[in-house]
C-alpha positions as CSV (number, residue, x, y, z in Angstrom):
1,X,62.8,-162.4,87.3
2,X,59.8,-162.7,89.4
3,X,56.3,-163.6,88.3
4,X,53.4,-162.4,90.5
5,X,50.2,-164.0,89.1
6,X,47.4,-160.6,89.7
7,X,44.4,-162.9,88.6
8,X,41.5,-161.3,86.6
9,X,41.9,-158.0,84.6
10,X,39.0,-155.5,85.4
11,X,40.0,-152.1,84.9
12,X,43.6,-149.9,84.4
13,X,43.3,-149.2,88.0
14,X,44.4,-152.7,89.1
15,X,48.0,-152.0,86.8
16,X,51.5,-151.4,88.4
17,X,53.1,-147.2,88.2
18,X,56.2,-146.7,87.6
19,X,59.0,-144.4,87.3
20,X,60.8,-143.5,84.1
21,X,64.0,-141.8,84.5
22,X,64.9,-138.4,83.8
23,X,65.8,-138.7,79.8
24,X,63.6,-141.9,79.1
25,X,61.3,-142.0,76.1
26,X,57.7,-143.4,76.9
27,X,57.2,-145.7,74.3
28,X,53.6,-144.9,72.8
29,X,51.3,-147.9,73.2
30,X,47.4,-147.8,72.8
31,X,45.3,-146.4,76.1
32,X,43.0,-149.6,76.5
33,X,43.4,-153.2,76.3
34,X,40.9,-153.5,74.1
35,X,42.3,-151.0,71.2
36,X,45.7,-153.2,71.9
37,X,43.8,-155.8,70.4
38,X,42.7,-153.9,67.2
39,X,46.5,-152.8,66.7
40,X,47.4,-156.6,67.1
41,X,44.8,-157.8,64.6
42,X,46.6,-155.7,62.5
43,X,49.6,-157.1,62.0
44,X,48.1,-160.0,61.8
45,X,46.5,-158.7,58.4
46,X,49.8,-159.7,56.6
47,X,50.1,-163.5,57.6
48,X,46.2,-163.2,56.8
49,X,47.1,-162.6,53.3
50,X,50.0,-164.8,53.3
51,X,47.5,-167.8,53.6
52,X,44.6,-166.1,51.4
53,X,47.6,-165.7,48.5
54,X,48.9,-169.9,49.1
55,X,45.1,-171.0,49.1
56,X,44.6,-168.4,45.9
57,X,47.6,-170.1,44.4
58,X,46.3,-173.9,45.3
59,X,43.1,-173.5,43.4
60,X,45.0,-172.1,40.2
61,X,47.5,-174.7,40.2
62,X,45.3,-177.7,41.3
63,X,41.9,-176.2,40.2
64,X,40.1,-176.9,43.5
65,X,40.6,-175.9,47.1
66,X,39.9,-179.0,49.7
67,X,37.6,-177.7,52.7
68,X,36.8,-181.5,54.4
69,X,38.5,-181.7,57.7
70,X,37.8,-183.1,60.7
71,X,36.1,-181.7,63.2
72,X,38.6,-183.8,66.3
73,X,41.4,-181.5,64.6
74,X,39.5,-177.8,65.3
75,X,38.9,-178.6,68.6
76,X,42.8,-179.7,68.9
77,X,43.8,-176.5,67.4
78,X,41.9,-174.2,69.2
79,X,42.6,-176.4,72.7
80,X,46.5,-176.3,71.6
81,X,46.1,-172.2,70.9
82,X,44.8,-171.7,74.5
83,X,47.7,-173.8,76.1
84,X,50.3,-171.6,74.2
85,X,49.1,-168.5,76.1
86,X,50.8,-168.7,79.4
87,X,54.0,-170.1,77.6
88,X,54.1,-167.0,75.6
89,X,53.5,-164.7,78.3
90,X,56.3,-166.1,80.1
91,X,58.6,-165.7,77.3
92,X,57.6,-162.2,77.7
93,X,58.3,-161.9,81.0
94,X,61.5,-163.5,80.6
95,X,63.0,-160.5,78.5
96,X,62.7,-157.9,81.0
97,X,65.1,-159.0,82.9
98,X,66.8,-160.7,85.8
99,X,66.4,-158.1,88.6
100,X,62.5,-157.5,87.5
101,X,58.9,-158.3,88.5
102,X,57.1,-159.2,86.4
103,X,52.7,-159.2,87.1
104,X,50.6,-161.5,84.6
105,X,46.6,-160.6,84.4
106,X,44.0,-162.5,82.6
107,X,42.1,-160.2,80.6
108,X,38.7,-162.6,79.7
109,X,36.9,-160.4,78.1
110,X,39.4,-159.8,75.5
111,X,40.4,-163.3,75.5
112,X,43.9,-162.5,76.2
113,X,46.7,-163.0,78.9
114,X,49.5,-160.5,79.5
115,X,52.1,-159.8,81.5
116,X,53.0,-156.0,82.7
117,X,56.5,-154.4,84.7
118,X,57.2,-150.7,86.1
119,X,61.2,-151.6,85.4
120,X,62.6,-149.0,82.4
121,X,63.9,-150.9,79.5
122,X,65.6,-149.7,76.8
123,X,64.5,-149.3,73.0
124,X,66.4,-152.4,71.7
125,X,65.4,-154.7,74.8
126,X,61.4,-153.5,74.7
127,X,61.7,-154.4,70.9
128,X,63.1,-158.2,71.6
129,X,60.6,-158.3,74.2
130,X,57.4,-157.4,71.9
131,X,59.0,-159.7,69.2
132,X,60.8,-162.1,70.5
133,X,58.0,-164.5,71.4
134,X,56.0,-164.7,68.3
C-alpha cells in the first residue's frame, strides 16, 4: 500500500477517478463531505444513548450524578482525540490493500482527516474497511 499525503481538502475536484469494472456495484455514499458527517453523527446516536442510559442508571442507583472534573483531563482528552486521527486513517488505508494507493486529505473545515483510493474493492472487504478501525 502506498500513502500519498494530498494536503488540504477544498473541493471534490481535487479527489482521485476511477474505474469500476464492468459488473461492479457503486456502493452509495453521501455526495459531500459535509453530509458524510451528518450520516456519521448518526451512528454515533446509539453509543450517545449508551452513555445517557449508564449516567440515567448512576443517579437512580446512587441518587446523584458527579460533574467535578478537572479541567488538565479535557484538554488531555480532546489533545489524545486529535492524535488518534491519522492512526485511524491509516488503519483505513491499510485495508484496501497491498497493490493500492492510497491519498489522505485534511478536510479542516469539517474537522476531519480521510483517506480516499480509485482501486475496486469488493463488498466484504469495503465493509472491514469502514468498520474495521472503529
Amino acid at each position: 500500500m502506498k500513502l500519498i499525503y494530498k494536503g488540504r481538502y477544498v473541493s471534490e475536484d481535487q479527489l482521485p477517478k476511477g474505474n469500476l469494472p464492468i459488473n461492479a456495484v457503486m456502493f452509495q455514499e453521501p455526495e459531500t463531505i459535509s453530509k458524510l458527517n451528518i450520516v456519521a453523527t448518526l451512528f454515533a446516536l446509539p453509543a450517545l444513548l449508551l452513555i445517557g442510559l449508564v449516567v440515567l442508571g448512576s443517579v437512580l442507583l446512587h441518587g446523584r450524578i458527579n460533574l467535578q472534573r478537572s479541567a488538565l483531563a479535557d484538554y488531555v482528552g480532546i489533545f489524545s482525540a486529535f492524535l488518534t486521527l491519522f492512526p485511524h486513517e491509516l488503519l483505513h488505508a491499510i485495508c484496501f490493500g497491498r497493490n493500492s494507493e492510497v491519498e489522505l486529505f485534511i478536510a479542516p473545515k469539517q474537522l476531519m482527516l480521510f483517506v480516499i483510493c480509485t482501486q475496486p474493492v469488493t463488498k466484504m472487504r469495503f465493509i472491514l474497511l469502514s468498520l474495521f478501525p472503529i
